[in-house]
N, C-alpha and C positions, 0 to 999 in steps of 0.2 A: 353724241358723247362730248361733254366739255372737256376741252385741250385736249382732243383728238386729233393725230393728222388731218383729217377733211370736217375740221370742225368750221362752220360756216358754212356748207357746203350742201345744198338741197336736190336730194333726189326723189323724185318721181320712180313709182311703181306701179305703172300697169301689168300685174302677173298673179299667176296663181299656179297652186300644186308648187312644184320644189325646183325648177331653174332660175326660173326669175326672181323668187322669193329669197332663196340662196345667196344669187348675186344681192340682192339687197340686204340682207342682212350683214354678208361681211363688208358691205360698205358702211352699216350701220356701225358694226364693231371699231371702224378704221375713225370714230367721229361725226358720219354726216347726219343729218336730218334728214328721216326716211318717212317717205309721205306715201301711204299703200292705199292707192284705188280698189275699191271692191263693188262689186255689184251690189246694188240696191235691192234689202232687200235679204240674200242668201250669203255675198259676200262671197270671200273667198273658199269653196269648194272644200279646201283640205280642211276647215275650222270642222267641219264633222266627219272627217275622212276614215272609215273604219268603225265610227260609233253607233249604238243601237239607239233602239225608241226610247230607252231606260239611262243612257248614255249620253244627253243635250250638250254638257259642257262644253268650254272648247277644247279639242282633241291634243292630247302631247304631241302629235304630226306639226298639228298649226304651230304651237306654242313653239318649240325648238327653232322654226326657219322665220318665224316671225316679232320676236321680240324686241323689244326698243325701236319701233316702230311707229307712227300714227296712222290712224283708219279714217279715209274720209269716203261716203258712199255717194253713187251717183250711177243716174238710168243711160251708157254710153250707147245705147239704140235713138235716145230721146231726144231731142232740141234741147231741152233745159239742159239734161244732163251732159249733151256735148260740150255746150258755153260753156259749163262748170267744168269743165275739164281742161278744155283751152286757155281758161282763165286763171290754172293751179299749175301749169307749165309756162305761164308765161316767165316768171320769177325764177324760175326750177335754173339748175347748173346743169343738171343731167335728168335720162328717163331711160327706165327698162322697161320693155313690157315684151311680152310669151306668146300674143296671138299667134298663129297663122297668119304669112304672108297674106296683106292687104287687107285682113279684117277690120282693120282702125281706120283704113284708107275708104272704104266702103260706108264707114260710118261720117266721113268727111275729118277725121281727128288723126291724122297720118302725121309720119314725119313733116311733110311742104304744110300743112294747116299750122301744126305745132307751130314751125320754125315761122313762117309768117309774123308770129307775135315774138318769138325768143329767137333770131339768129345764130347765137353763138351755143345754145344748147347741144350737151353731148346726146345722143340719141343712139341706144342700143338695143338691139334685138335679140334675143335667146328664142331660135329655131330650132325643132327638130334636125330638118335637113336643109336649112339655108334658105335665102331668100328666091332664087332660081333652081331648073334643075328639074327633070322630071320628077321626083319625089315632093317638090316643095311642098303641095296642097293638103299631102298625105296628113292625118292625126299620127302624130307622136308625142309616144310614153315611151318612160325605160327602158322597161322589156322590149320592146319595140326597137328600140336603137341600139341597143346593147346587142341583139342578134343580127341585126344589118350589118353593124360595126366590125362583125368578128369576136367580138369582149366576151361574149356568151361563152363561146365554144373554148376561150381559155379562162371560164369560171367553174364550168361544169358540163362532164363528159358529154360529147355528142352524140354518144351511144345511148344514153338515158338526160336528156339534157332536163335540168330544171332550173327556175329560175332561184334565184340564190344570192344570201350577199345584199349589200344596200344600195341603191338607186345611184348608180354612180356614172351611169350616162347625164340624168339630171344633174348629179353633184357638176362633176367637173363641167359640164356647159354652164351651168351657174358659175364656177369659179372664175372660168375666162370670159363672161359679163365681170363681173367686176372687176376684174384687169382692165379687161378693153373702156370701162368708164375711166377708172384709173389713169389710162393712159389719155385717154380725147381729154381730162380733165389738166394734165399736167403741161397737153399741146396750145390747151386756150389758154392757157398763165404764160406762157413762153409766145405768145401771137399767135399772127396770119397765116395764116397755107399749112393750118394741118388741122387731120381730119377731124371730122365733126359728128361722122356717123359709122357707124361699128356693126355687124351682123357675125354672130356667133350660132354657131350650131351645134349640138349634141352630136352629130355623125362625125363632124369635124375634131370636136372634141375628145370624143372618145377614141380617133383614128389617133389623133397626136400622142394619147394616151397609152398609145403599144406602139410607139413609135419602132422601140429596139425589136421589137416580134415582127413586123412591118420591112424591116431591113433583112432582118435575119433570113425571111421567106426569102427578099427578094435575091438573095445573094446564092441561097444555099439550096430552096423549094421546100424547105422543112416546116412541117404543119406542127407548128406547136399545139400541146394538151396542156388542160391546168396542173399540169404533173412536168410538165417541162422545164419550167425558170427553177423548182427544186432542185431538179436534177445537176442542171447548170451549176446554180450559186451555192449546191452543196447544202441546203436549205432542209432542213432536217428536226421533224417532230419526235418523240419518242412517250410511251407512258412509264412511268414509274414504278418501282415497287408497291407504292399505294396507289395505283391505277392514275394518277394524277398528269396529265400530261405538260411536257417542257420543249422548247425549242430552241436549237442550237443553228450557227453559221457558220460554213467553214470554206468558203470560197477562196478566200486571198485575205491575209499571206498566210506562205505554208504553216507558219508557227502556229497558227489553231487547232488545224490538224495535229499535229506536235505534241501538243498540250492537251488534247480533247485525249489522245490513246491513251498519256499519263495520267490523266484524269482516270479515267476508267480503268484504268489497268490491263490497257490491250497494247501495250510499244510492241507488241510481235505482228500487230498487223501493218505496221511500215514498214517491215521487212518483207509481208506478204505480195508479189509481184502484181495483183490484183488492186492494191490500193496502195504501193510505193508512192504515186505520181499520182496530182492529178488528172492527166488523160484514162489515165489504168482506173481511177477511181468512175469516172466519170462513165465510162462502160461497162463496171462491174459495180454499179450504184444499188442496184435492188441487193446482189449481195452485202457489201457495206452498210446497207442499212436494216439488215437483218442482224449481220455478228454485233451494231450498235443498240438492235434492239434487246437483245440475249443482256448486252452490259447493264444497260439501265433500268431493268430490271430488278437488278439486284437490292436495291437501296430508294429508299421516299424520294419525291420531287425536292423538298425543302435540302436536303443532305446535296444533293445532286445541282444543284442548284448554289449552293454556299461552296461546292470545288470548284464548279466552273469559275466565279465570280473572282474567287481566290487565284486561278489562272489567268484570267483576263482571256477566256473563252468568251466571245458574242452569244449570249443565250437567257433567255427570259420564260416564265411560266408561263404556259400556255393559257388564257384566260378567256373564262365566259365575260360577259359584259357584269353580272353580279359582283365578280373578283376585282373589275376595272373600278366598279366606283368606291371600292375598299380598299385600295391599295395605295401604300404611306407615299409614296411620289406622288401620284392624283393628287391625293387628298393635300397634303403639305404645299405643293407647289399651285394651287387652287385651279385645275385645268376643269373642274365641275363648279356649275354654279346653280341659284334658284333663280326660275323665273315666275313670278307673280302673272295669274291668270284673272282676264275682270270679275270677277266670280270669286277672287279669294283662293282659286288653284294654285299648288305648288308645283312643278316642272322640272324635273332635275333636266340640267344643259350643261353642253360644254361650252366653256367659255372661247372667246376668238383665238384664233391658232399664232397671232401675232401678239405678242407683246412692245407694250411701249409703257411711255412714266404715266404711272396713275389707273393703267387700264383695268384694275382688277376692281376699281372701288367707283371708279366716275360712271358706268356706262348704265343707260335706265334697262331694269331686266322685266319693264311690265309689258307684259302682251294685251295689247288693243282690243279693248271691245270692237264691236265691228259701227265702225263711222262714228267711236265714242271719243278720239282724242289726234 
């Protein structure tokens, strides 16, 4: 992206499916020049992830983590396609790539090969489970790491567990790959003696991810459910008179609480010794959230919705992803955008979660044929 922060800035992409990819792309949004290796030939995996024999195009999966990218292809089993590889990192500033510990190392194309030609190269890895480690060998997916992790068991009940929710083991190991380039990028502009090489893992990732769940166990032994952090931060869905659902926050400060009764027209239940305080509230939570659901019943989402707001209650309408891409804040504030598939595909994407000057209109939104640019 011209006059991006990391504009100048060449990264290398060995990866595929949604960590590596990830990390690359929001280094792409930040400015740099994202050079994405694919296999010769089939290319990256996710380009037909989900699609039929009726179905060829490249897939919305690819399109979203891939855009404003370059595709260069090459056989990394091969002689030739080694050399070509070695010889597109010699120039490079940084490299991600997702294998499996030592798979690029087995192919002669490892970190020490790399660095042979480029020294100062930032070199990041997106793992499953790290570079060492009994598990290291293991194949890791989401799913996968997301139930090691613990993440699972506070997404959905372990009593009927299913998978659920977006790949957010993938996500966030993507996101701290491109921290961790971020950061080896900002150590080699400042010199000598700091690091050069990064290893990021999704178990790690998603640990840091529950961090405050992680503590709380450790302190108290309490097994949190995905019904727990509700409970805590007062975190509160309800449906509407028109069946429409909204969601309110009433954790801290007490003035929400305050204002949410006056809203509704329950100031009798502050006086009720069951929800005076929040510890009373907080053990008599399933009641509370029955006499709130009696209230909001009464009246549509929209109405219910325009009191809160008028209070300065924390509460937003509950939204399918249909609602999100219609909604005057999205839309106005431009957090959706198109991205051009080589085929003439449109893409709806969200744009980078970072703003800076100009980002909304400099950044290329074409998705790469496979080794066509």
């Amino acid at each position: 992206m011209p006059g991006g922060p990391l504009a100048g800035v060449t990264v290398i992409e060995c990866a595929s499916y949604i960590s590596g990819p990830y990390a690359g792309l929001l280094l792409g949004q930040l400015g740099a020049n994202v050079v994405k290796v694919e296999a010769l030939g089939s290319g990256d995996a996710f380009r037909r992830w989900g699609g039929t024999s009726q179905r060829r195009r490249t897939r919305p999966q690819f399109a979203a983590l891939n855009y404003g990218k370059r595709s260069v292809t090459m056989d990394l089993r091969d002689p030739e396609g080694q050399a070509a590889y070695l010889d597109l990192t010699s120039d490079a500033d940084a490299l991600i790539e997702n294998f499996r510990p030592g798979t690029l190392d087995r192919f002669g194309i490892g970190e020490a090969a790399v660095r042979e030609r480029n020294p100062d190269i930032v070199y990041c890895t997106v793992t499953g489970f790290g570079p060492t480690g009994p598990y290291a060998k293991r194949p890791a997916y989401d799913a996968i790491v997301q139930a090691l992790s613990g993440l699972w068991s506070l997404l959905s009940p372990i009593a009927e567990p299913r998978a659920v929710g977006p790949a957010m083991s993938d996500t966030v190991g993507g996101l701290n790959g491109a921290l961790a380039v971020v950061a080896g990028l900002v150590g080699v502009a400042r010199g000598e003696g700091t690091p050069r090489r990064f290893d990021v893992s999704m178990l790690a990732s998603s640990l840091n991810l529950l961090g405050t769940t992680v503590a709380n166990f450790g302190e108290s032994g309490e097994l949190e459910t995905p019904f727990s952090r509700g409970r805590r931060s007062h975190s509160l869905a309800f449906r509407a008179g028109d069946g429409r659902p909204l969601a309110v926050h009433l954790s801290s400060p007490e003035k929400f609480w305050v204002r949410l009764t006056d809203v509704v027209g329950r100031a009798d239940l502050r006086e009720d010794p069951r929800f005076g305080a929040y510890p009373a509230r907080l053990e008599h939570f399933d009641e509370l959230r029955a006499e709130l659901e009696a209230a909001f019943a009464t009246q549509p989402r929209d109405r219910w919705l325009e009191l809160l707001f008028e209070a300065d209650v924390p509460a937003a309408p509950l939204y399918t992803i249909d609602e999100v891409v219609t909604d005057p804040h999205v839309r106005e504030t431009g957090l959706l955008r198109e991205a051009i598939g080589p085929a003439g595909e449109r893409f709806l994407v969200p744009r980078g979660a970072i703003s800076f000057a100009g980002d909304l209109d400099a950044g290329s939104m074409e998705v790469p044929a496979l080794g066509g640019n």
